[in-house]
N, C-alpha and C positions, 0 to 999 in steps of 0.2 A: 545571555539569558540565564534565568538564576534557574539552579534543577530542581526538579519537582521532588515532594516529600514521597518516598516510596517505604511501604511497609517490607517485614522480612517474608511475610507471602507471599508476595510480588516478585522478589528475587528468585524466590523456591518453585514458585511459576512459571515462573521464564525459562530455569533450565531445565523444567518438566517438559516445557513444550505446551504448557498448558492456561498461560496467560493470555487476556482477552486482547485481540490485535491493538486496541486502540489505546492499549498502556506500554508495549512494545517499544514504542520510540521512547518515551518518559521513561521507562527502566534504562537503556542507554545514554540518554542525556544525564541523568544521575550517576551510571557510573564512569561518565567521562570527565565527572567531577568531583567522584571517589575513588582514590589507585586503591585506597586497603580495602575497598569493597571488592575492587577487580579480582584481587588475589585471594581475598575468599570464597569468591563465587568461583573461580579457579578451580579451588580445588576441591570445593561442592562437586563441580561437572567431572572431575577426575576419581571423583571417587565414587561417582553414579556410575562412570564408566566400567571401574572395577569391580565393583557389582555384577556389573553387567557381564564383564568376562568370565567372571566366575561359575555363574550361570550356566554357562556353556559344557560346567564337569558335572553337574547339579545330575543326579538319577532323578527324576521325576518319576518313577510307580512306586511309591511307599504302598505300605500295607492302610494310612490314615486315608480315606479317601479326602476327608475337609481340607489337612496338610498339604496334600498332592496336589487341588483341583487349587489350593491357593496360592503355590509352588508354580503351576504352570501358568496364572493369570497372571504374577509377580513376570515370569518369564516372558512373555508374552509380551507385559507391556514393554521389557528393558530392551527385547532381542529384537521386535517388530523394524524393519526397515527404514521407517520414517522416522520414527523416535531415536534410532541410531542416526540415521545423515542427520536430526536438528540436535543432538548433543553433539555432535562434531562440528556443524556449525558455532554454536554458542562456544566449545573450544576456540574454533577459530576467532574467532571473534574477542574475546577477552584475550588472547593472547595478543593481536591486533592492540588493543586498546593499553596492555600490558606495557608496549613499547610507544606507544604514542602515536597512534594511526587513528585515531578516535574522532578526529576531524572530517577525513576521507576516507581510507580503504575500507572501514570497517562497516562505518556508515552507508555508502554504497553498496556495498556487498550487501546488507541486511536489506536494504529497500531493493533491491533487484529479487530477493527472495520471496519476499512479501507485496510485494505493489500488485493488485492485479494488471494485465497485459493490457489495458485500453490507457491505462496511467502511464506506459514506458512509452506505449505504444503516438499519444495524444503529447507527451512533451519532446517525442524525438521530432513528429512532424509540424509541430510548435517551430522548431528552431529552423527548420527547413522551408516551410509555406508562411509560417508568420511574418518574416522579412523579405519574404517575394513582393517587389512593385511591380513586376510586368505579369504575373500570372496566380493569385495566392491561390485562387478557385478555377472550380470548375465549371459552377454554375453560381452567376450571382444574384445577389437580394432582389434583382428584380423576377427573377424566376422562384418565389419561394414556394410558390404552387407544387411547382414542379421537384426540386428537393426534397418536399415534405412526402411529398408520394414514390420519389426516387429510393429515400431512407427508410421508410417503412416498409419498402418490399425486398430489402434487402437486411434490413435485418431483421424482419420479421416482426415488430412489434412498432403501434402507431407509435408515428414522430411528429411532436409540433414544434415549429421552428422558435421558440421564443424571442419576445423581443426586450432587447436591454436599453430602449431610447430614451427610460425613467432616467437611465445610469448615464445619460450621456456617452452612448457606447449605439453605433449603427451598424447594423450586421452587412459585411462584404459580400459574404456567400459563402458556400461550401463544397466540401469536396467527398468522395469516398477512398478510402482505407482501409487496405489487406494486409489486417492483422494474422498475428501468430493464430489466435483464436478464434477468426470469421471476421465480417467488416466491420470497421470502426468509421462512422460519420465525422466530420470533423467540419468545426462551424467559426470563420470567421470574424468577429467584430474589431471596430477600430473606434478609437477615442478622438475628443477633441486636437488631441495633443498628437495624434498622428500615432501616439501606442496602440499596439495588435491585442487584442484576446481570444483565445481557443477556447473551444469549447468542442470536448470529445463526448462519442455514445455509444456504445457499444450493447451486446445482448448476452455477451459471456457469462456464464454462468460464474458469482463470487461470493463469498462470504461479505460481501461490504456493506455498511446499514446506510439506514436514512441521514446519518449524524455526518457532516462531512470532517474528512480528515486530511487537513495540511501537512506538504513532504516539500521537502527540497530534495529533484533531481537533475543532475546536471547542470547545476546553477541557475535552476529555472523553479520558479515557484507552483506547484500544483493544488489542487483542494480535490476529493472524490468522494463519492459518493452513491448510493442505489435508491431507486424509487422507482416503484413497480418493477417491471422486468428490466430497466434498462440501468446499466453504471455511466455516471456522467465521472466526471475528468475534467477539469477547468484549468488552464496554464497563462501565466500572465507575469509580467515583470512589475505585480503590482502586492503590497505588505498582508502581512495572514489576515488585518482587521479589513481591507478591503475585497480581496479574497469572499473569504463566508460571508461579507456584506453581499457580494455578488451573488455567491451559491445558494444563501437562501433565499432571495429574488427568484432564483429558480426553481428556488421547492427545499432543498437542505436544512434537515435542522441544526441547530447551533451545537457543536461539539461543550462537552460539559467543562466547567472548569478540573482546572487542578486542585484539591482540597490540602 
């Protein structure tokens, strides 16, 4: 895959911590196939850090009160918690990629930090229920009645069972899922071909938009996305163009290109 054109904002973004999620993987893919970018953004984060330690000798009550009050916001943002463990991540992470781990350790580690919980959650029991012949569900398509008022009162917001039999795809049935985060539904279809697809839903609260976003985890292909209250999660051993062909059948809109 050829890496995407990224500005020097986007870099400066990323180790802010303040890049928009859905260019997060595209700034990685780019620098898994730029080392002299690795090592500058290196020592970009190395040197934010030291800022940041510095910080820490800094008297904050000047006599200027504008000085002071811009001293402690500057402070505030470096020393804060969160901004601390994601520049230690993106340390880690370029240092990862620094030696050649840019395929796997790195890549994982960053989607486990960012995927919401219905996406880890929706491809671990992808690999567990999608290959079940003797039991994938709990309750099947011929109970969708039933399901549909099973999931809605469990996760608290209507569920309709959609159906994908435009796509050549006949839903099996479903099941429920005791996520980290509350239940996850979990719906599945099967193809002509005897191929499974999942389909997760969850109510957890995420940052995730309408735009679906394609991840490789654990060598499993996902797509996710939010519409209305609920995150969907899609797993299948099927290519990114059929994928969001799928998810936007479901409601998803098309993720934008890369310019």
């Amino acid at each position: 895959m050829t890496a995407p054109e990224i500005q020097e904002e986007e870099l400066h973004a990323f180790v802010d911590g303040q890049l928009p999620k859905g260019r997060c993987t595209a700034v990685l893919a780019y620098l898994g196939q730029h080392p002299q970018e690795i090592a500058r953004l290196a020592a970009y984060a190395a040197q934010k850090e030291a800022i940041r330690r510095q910080l820490d000798a800094i008297d904050l009550s000047g006599d200027d009160a504008t000085t002071a009050a811009l001293q402690r916001a500057v402070a505030h943002r470096l020393q804060g918690r969160r901004y601390h463990q994601w520049l230690r991540r993106v340390a880690a992470m370029v240092a990862l990629l620094l030696v050649g781990w840019w395929a796997n350790s790195a890549h994982e580690r960053y989607l486990v930090d960012r995927l919401p919980g219905v996406v880890i959650e929706a491809a671990q029991a992808h690999q567990i229920f999608g290959k079940d012949v003797d039991r994938p569900v709990e309750l099947t398509a011929a109970a969708e009645a039933d399901l549909e008022a099973w999931f809605s009162s469990r996760l608290g917001e209507l569920v309709e069972i959609p159906s994908l039999s435009a796509l050549g795809l006949r839903l099996v049935g479903g099941r429920l899922l005791a996520g980290d985060d509350g239940p996850v539904a979990q719906l599945i279809y099967e193809g002509q071909d005897s191929y499974r697809l999942t389909l997760g839903l969850s109510s957890e609260i995420t940052d995730t938009g309408p735009e679906i976003e394609v991840v490789t985890f654990e060598g499993l292909r996902a797509g996710y996305w939010q519409e209305g209250d609920l995150t969907y999660a899609l797993v299948g051993p099927k290519s990114d163009r059929e994928l969001i062909a799928i998810a936007t059948r479901l409601g998803a809109e098309e993720p934008e290109p890369w310019l």
